[in-house]
Every structure is written in C-alpha cells, then in structure tokens.
PDB file of N, CA, C and O in Angstrom, chain B, residues numbered from 101:
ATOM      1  N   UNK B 101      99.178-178.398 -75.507  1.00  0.00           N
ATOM      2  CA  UNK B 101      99.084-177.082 -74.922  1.00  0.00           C
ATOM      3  C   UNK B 101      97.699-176.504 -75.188  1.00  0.00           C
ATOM      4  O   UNK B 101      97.122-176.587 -76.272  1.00  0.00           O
ATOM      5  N   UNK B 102      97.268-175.969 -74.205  1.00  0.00           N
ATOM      6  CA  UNK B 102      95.623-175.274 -74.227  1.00  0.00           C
ATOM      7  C   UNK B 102      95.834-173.730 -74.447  1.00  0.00           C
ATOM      8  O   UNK B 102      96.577-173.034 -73.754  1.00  0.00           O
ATOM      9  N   UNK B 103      95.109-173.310 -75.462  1.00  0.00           N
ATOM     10  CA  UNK B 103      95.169-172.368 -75.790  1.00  0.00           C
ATOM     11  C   UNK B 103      94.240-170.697 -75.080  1.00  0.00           C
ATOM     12  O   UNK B 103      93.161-170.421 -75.603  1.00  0.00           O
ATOM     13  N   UNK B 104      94.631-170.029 -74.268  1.00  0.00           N
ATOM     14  CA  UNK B 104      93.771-169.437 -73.956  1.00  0.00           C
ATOM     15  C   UNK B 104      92.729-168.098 -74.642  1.00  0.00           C
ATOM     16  O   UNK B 104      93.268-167.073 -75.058  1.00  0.00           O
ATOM     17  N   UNK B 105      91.818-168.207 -74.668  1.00  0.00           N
ATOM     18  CA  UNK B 105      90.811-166.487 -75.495  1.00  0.00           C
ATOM     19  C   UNK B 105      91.454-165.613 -74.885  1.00  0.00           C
ATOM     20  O   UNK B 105      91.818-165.474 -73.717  1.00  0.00           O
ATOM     21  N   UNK B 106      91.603-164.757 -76.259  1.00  0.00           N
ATOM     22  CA  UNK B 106      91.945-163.211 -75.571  1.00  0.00           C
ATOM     23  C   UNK B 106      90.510-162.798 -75.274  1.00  0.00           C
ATOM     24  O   UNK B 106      89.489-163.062 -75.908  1.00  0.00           O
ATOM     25  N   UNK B 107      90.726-161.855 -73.797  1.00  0.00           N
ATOM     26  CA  UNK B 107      89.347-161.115 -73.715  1.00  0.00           C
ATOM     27  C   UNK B 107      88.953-159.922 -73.833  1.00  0.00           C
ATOM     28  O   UNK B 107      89.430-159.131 -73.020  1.00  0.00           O
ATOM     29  N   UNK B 108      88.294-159.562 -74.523  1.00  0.00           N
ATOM     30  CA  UNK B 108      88.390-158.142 -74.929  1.00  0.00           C
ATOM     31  C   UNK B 108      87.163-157.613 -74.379  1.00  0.00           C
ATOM     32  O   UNK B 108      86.165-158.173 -73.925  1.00  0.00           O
ATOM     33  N   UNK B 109      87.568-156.053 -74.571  1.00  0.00           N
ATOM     34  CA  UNK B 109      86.404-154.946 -74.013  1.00  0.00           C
ATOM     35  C   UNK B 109      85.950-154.139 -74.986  1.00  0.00           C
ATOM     36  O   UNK B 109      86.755-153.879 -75.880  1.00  0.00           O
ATOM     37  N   UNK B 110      84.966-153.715 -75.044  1.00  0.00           N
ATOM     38  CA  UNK B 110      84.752-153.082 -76.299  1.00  0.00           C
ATOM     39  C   UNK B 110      84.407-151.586 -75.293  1.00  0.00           C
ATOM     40  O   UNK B 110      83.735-151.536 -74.263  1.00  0.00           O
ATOM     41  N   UNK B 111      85.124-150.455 -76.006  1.00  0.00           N
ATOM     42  CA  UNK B 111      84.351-149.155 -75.509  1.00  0.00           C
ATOM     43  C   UNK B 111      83.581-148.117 -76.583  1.00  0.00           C
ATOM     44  O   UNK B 111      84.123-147.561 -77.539  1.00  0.00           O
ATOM     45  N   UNK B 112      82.935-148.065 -76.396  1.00  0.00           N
ATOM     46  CA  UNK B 112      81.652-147.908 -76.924  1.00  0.00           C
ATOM     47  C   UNK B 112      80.502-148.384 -78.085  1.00  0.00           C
ATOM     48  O   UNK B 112      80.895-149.434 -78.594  1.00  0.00           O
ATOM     49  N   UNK B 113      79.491-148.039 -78.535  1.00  0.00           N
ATOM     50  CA  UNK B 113      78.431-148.819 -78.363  1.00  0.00           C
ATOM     51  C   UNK B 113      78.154-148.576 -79.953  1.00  0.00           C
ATOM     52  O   UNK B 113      77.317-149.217 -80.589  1.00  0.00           O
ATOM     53  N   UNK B 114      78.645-147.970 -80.275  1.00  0.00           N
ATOM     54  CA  UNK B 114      77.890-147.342 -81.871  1.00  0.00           C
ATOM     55  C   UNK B 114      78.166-148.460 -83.159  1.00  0.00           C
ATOM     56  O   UNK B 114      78.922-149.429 -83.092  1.00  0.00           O
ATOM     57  N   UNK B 115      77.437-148.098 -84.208  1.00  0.00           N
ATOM     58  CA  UNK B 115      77.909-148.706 -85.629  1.00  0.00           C
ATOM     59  C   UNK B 115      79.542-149.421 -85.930  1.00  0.00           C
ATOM     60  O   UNK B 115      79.886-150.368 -86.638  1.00  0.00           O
ATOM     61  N   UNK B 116      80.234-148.588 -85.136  1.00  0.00           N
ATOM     62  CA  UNK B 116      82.154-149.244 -85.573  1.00  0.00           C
ATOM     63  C   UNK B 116      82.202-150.505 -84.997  1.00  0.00           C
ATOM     64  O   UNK B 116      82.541-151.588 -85.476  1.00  0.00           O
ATOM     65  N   UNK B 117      81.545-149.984 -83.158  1.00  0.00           N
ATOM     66  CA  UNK B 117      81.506-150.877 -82.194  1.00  0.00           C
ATOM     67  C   UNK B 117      80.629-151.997 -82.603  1.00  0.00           C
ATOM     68  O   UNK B 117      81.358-152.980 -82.471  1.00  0.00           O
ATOM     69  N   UNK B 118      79.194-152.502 -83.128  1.00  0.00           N
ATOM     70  CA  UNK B 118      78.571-153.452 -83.117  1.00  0.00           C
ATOM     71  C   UNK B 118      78.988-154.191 -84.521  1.00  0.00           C
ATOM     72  O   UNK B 118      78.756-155.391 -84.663  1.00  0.00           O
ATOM     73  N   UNK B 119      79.661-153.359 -85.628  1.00  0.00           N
ATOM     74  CA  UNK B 119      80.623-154.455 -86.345  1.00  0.00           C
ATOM     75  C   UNK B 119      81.266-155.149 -86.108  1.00  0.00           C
ATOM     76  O   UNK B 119      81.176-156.362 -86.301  1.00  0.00           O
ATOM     77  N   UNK B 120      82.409-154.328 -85.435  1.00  0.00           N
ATOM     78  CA  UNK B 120      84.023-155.288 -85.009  1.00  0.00           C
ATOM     79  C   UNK B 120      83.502-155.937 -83.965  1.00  0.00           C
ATOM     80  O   UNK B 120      84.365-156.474 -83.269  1.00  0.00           O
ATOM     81  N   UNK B 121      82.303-156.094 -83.573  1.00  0.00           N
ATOM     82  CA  UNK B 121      82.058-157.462 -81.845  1.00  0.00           C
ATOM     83  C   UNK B 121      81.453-158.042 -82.840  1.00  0.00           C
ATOM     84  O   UNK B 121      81.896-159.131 -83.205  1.00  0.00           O
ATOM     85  N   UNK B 122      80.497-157.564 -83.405  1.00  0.00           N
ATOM     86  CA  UNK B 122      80.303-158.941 -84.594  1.00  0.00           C
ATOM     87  C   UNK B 122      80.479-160.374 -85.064  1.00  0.00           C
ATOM     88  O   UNK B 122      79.939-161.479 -85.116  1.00  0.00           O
ATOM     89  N   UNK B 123      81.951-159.431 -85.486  1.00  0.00           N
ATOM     90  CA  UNK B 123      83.117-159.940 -85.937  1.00  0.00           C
ATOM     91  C   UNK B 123      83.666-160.584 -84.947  1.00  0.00           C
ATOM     92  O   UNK B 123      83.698-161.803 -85.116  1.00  0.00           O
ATOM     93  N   UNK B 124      84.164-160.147 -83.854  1.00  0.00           N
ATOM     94  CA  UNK B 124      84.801-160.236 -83.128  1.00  0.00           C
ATOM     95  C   UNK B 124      84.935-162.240 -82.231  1.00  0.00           C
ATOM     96  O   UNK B 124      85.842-163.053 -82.052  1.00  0.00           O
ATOM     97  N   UNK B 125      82.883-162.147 -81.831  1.00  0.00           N
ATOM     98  CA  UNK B 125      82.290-163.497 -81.334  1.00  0.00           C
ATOM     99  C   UNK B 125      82.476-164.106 -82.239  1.00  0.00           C
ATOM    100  O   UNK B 125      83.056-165.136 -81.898  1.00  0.00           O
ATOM    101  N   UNK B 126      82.367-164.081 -82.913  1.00  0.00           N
ATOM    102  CA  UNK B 126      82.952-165.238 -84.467  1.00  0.00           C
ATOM    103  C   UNK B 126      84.214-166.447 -84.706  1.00  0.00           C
ATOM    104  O   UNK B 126      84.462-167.514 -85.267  1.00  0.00           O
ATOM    105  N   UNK B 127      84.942-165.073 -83.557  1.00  0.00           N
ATOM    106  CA  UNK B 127      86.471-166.032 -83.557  1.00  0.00           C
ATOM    107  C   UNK B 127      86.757-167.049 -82.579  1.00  0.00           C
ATOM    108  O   UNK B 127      86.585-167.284 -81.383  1.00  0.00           O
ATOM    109  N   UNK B 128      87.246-167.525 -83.563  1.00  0.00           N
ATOM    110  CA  UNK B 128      87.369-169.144 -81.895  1.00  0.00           C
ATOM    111  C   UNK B 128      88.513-168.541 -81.058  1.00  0.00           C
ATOM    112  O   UNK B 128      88.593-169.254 -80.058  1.00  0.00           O
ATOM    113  N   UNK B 129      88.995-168.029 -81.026  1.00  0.00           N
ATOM    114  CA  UNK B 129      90.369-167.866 -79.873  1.00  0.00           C
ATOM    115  C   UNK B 129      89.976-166.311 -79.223  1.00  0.00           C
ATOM    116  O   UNK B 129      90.773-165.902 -78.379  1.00  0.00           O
ATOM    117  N   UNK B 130      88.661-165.309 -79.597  1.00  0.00           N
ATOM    118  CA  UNK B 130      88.598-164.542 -78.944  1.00  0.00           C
ATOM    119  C   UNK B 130      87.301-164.332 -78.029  1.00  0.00           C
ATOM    120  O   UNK B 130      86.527-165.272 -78.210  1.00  0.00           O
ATOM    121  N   UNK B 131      86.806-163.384 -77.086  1.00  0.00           N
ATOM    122  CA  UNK B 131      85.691-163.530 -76.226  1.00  0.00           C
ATOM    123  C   UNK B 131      85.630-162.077 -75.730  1.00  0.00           C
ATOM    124  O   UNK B 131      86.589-161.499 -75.217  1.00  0.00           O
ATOM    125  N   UNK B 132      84.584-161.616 -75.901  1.00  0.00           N
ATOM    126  CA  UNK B 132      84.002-160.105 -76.006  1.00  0.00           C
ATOM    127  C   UNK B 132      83.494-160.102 -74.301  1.00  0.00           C
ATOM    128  O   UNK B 132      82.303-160.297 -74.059  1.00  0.00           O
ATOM    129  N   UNK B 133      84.563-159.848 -73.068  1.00  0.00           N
ATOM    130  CA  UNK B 133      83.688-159.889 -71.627  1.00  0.00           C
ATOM    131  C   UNK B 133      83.052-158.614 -70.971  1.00  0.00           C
ATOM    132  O   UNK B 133      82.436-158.752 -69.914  1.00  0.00           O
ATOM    133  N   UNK B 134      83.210-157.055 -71.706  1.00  0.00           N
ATOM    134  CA  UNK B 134      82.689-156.120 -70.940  1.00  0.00           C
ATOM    135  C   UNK B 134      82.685-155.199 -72.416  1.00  0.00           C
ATOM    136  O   UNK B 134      83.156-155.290 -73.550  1.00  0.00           O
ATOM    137  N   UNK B 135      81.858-154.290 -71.636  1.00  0.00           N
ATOM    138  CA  UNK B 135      81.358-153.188 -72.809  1.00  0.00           C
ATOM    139  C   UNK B 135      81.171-151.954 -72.297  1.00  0.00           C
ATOM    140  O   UNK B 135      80.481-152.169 -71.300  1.00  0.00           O
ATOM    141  N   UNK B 136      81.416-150.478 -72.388  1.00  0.00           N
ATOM    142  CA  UNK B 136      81.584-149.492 -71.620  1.00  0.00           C
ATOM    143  C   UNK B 136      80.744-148.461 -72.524  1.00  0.00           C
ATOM    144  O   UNK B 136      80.656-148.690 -73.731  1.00  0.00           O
ATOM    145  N   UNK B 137      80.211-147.485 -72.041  1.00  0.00           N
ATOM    146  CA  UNK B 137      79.531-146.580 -73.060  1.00  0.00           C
ATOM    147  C   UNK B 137      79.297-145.548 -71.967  1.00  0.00           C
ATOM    148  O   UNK B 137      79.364-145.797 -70.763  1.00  0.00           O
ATOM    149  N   UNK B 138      78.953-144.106 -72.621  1.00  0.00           N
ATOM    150  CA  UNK B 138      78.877-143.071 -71.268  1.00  0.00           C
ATOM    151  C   UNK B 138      77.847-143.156 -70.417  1.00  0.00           C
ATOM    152  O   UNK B 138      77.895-142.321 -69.513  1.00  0.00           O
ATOM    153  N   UNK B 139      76.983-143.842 -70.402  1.00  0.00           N
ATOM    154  CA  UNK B 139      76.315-144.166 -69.537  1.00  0.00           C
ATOM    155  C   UNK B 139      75.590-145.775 -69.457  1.00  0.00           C
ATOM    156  O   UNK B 139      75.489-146.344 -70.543  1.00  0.00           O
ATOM    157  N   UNK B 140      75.205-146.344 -68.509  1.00  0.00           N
ATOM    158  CA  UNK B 140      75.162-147.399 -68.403  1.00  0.00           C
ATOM    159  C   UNK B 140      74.200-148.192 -69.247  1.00  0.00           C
ATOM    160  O   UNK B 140      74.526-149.347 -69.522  1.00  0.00           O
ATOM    161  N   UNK B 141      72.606-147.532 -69.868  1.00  0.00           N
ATOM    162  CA  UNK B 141      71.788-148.194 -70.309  1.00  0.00           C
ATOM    163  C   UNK B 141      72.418-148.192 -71.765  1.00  0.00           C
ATOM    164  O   UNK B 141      72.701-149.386 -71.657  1.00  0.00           O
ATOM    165  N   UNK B 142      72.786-147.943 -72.773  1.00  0.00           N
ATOM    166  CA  UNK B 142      73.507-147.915 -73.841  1.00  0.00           C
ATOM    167  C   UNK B 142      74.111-149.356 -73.782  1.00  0.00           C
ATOM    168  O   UNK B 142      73.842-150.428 -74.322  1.00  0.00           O
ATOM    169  N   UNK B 143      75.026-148.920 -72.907  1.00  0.00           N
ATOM    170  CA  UNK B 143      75.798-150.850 -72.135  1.00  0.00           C
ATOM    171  C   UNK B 143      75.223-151.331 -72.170  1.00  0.00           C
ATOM    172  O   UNK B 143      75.251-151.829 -73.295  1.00  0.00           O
ATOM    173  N   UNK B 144      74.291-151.783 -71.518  1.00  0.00           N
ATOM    174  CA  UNK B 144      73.747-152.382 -71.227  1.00  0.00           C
ATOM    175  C   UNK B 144      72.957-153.612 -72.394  1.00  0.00           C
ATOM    176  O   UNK B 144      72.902-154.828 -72.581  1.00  0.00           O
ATOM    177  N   UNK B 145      72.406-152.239 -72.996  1.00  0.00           N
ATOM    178  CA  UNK B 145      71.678-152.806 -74.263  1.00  0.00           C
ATOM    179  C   UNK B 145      72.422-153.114 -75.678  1.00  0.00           C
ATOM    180  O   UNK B 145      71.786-153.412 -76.690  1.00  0.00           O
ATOM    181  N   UNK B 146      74.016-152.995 -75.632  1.00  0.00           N
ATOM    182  CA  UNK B 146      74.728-153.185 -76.297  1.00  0.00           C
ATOM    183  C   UNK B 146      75.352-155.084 -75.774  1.00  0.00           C
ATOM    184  O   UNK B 146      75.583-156.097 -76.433  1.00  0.00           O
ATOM    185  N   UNK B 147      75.410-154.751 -74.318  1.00  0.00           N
ATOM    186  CA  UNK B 147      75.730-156.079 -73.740  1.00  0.00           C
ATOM    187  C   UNK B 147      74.613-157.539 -74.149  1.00  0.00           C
ATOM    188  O   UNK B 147      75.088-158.647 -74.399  1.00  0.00           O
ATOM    189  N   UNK B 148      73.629-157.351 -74.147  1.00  0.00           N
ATOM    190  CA  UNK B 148      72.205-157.869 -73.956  1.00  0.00           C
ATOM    191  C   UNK B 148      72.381-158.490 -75.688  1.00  0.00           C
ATOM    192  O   UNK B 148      72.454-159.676 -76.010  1.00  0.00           O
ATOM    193  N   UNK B 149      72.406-157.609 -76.366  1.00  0.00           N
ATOM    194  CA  UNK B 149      72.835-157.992 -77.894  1.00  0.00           C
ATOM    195  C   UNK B 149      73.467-158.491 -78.433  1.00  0.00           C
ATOM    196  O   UNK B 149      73.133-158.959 -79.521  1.00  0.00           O
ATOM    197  N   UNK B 150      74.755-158.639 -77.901  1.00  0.00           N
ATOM    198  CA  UNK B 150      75.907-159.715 -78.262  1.00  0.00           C
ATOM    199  C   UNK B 150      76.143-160.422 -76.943  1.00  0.00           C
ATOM    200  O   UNK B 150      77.358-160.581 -76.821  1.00  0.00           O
ATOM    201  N   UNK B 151      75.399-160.974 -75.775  1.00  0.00           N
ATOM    202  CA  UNK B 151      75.743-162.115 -75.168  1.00  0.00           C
ATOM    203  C   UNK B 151      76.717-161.484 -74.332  1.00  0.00           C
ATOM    204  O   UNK B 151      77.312-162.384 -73.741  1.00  0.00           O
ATOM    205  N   UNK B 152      77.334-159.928 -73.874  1.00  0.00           N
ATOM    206  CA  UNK B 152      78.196-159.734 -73.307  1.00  0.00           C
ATOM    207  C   UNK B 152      78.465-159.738 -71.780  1.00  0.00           C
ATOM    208  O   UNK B 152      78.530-158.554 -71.448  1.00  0.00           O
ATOM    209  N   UNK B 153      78.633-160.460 -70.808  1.00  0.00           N
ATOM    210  CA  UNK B 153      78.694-160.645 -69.393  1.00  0.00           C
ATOM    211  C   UNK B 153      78.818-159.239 -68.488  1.00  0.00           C
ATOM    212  O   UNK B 153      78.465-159.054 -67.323  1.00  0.00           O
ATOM    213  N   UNK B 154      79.276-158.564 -69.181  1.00  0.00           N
ATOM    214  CA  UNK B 154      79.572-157.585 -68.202  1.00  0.00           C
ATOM    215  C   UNK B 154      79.022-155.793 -68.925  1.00  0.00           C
ATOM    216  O   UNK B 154      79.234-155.662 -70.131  1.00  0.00           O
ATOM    217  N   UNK B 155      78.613-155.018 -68.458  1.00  0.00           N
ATOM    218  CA  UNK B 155      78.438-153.494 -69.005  1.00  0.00           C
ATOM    219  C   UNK B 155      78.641-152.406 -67.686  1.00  0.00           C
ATOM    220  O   UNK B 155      78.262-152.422 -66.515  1.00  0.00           O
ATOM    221  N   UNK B 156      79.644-151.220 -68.727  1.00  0.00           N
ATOM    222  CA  UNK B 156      79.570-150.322 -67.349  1.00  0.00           C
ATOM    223  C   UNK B 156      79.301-149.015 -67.864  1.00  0.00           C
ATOM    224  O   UNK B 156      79.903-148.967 -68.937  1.00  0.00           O
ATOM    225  N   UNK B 157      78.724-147.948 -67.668  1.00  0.00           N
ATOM    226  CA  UNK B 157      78.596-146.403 -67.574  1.00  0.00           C
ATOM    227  C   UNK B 157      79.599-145.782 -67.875  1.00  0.00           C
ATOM    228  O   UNK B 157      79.504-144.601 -68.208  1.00  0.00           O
ATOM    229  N   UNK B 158      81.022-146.545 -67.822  1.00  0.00           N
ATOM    230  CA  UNK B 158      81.936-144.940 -67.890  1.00  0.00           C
ATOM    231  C   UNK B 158      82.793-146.203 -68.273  1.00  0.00           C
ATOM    232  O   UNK B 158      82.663-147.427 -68.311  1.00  0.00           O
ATOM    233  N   UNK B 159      84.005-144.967 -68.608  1.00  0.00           N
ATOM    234  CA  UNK B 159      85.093-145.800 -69.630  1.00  0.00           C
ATOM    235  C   UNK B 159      85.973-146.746 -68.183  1.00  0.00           C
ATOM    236  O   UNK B 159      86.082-147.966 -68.298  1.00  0.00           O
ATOM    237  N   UNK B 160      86.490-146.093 -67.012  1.00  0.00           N
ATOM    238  CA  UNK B 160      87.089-146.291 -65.956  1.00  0.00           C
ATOM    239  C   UNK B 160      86.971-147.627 -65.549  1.00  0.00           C
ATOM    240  O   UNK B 160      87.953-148.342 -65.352  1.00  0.00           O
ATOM    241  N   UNK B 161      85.625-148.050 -65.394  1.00  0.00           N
ATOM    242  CA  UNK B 161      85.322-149.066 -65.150  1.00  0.00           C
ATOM    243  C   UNK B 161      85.724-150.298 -66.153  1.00  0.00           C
ATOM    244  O   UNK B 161      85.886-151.435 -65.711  1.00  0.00           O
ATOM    245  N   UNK B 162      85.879-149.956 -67.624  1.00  0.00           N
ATOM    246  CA  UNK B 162      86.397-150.877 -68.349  1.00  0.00           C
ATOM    247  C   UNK B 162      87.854-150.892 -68.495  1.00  0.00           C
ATOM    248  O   UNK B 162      88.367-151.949 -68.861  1.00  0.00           O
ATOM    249  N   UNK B 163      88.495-150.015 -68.294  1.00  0.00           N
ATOM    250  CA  UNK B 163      89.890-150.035 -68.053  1.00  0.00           C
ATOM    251  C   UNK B 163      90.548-150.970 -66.727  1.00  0.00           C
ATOM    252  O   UNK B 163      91.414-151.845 -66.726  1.00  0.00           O
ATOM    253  N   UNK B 164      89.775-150.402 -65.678  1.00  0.00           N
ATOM    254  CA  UNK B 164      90.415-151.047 -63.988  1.00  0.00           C
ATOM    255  C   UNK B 164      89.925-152.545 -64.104  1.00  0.00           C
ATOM    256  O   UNK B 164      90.305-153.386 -63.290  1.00  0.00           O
ATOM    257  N   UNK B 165      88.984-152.878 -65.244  1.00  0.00           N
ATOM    258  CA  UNK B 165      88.214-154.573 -65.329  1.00  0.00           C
ATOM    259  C   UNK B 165      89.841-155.171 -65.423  1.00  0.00           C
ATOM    260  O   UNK B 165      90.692-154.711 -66.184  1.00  0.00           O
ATOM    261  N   UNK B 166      90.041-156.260 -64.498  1.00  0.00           N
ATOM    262  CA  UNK B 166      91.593-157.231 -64.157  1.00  0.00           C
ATOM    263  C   UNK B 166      91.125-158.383 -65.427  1.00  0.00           C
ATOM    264  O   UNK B 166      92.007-159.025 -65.997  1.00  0.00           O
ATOM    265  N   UNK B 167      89.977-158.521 -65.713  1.00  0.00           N
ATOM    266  CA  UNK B 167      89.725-160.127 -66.633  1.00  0.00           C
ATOM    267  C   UNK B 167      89.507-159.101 -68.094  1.00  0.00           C
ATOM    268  O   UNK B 167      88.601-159.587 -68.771  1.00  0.00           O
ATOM    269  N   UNK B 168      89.846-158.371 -68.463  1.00  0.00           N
ATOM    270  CA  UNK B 168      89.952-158.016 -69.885  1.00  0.00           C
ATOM    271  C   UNK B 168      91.892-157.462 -70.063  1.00  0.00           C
ATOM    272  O   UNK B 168      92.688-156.736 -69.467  1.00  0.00           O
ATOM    273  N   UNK B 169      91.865-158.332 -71.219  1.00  0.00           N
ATOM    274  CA  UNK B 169      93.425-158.445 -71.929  1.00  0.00           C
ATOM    275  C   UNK B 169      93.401-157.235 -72.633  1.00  0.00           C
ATOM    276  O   UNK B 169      94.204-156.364 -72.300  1.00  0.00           O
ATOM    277  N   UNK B 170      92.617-157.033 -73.547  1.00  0.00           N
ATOM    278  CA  UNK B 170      92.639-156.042 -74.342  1.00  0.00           C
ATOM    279  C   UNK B 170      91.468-154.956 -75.073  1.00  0.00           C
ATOM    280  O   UNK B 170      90.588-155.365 -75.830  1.00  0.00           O
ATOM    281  N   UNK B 171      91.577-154.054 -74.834  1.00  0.00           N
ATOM    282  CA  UNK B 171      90.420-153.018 -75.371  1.00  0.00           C
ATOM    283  C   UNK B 171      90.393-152.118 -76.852  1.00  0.00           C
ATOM    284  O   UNK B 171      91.238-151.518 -77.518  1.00  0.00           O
ATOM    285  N   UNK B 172      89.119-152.351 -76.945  1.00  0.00           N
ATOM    286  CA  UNK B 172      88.876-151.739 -78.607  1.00  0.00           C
ATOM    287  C   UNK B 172      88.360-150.839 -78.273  1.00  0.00           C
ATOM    288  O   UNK B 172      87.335-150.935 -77.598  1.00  0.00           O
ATOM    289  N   UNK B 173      89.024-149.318 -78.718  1.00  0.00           N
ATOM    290  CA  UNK B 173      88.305-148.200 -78.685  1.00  0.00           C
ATOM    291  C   UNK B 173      87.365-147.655 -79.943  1.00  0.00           C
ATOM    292  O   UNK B 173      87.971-147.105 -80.862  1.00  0.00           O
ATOM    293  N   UNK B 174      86.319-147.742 -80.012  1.00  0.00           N
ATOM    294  CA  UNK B 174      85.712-147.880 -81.186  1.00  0.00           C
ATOM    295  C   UNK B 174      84.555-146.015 -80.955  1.00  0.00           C
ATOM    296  O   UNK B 174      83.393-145.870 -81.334  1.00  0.00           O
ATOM    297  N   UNK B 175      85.377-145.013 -80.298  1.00  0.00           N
ATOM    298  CA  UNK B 175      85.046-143.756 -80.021  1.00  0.00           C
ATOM    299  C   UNK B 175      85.241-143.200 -81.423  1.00  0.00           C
ATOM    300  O   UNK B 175      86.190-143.714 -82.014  1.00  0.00           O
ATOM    301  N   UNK B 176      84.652-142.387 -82.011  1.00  0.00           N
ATOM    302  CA  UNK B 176      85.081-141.302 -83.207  1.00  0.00           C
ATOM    303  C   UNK B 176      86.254-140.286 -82.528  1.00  0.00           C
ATOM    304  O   UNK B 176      86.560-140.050 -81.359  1.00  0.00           O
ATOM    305  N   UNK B 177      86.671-139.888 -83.597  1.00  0.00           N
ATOM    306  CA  UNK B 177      88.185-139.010 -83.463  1.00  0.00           C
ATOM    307  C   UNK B 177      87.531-137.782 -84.520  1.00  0.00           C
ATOM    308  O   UNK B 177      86.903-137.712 -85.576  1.00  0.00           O
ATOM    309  N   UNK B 178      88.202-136.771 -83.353  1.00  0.00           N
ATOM    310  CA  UNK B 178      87.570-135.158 -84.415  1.00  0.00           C
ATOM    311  C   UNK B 178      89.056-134.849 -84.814  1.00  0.00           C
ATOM    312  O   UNK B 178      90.112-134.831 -84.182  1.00  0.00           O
ATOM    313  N   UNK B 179      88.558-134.508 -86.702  1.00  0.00           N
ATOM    314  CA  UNK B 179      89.856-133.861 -87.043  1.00  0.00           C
ATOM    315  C   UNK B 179      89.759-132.643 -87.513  1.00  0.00           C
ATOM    316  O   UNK B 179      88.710-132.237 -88.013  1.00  0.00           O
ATOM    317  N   UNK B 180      90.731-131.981 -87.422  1.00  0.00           N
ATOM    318  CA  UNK B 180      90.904-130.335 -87.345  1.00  0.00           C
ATOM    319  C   UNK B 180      91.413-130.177 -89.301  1.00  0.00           C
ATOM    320  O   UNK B 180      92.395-130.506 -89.966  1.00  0.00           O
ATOM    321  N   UNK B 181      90.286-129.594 -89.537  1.00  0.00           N
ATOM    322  CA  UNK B 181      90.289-129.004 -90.912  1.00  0.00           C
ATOM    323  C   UNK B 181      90.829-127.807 -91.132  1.00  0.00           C
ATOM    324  O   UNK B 181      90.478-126.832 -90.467  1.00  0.00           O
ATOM    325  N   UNK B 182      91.373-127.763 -91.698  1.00  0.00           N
ATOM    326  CA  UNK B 182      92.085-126.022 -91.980  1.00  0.00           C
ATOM    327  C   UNK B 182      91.401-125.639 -93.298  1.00  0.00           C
ATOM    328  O   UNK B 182      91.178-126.337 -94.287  1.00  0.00           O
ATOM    329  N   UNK B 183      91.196-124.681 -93.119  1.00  0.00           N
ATOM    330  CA  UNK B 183      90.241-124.074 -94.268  1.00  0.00           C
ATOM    331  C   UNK B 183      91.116-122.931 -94.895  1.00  0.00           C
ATOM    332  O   UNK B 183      91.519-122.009 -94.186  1.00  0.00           O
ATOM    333  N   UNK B 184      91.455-123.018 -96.477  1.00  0.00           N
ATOM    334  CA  UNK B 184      91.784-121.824 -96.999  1.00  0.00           C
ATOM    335  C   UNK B 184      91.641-120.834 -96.404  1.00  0.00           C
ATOM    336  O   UNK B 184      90.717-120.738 -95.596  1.00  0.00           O
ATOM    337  N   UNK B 185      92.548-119.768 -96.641  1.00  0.00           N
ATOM    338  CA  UNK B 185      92.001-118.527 -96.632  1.00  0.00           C
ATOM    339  C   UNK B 185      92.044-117.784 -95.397  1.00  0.00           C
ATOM    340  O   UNK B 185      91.561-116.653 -95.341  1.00  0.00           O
TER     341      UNK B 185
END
C-alpha cells in the first residue's frame, strides 16, 4: 500500500508560521503546498523560503485551494484581560 502526504497550507507568514513549516518539510509523510498572508508579497517571500509551490494575498484563496488537506492557522489570538478594579 502507497502511502499518500498530507498537504498542508500554512496561513500566515510570521515567527509561529516559519517554525512549524520548518518543522513541518522535515516530515516524510507531510508537504507544505500553499501559503496565504494578507497580502501577496509576504507570500510570496514566505513561499520562495521554504520551496512552497503555491502563495496567495488573502486567506480565501487558501481555503477554496481543492489540493490542500489541511490548514495551519498560525494567526495570533487577542485575549481580553480584565483588569481589577
């Protein structure tokens, strides 16, 4: 039995993001095919860096991609502090 790569998308471009793809090309059973960031040159130059086939401008475009299995959202999350008082 032949085993197929999962293909993954990475959305966005920052420090979380260029670890876990890192990591990611490393693995024999996985394959990093698109990369999304809010605008396209970011992609681009995130793509160019890890060998990635594909980059797009907006998240949409990495979602509607039919040849990616699965996506890493690697966006920061704001959390709501409550402050004494």
């Amino acid at each position: 039995m032949t085993e197929q790569k999962v293909r993954w998308g990475v959305l966005a471009t920052g420090g979380i993001a260029a670890t876990f793809t890192a990591d990611l090309v490393d693995l024999p059973d996985a394959e990093v095919v698109a990369v999304a960031s809010r605008s396209a040159e970011p992609a681009k130059a995130f793509a160019e860096r890890f060998g990635i086939p594909r980059a797009y401008g907006d998240w949409e475009s990495l979602a509607y991609d039919d040849g990616i299995d699965v996506v890493y959202v690697a966006t920061r999350t704001r959390r709501t502090v409550r402050r004494p008082g």
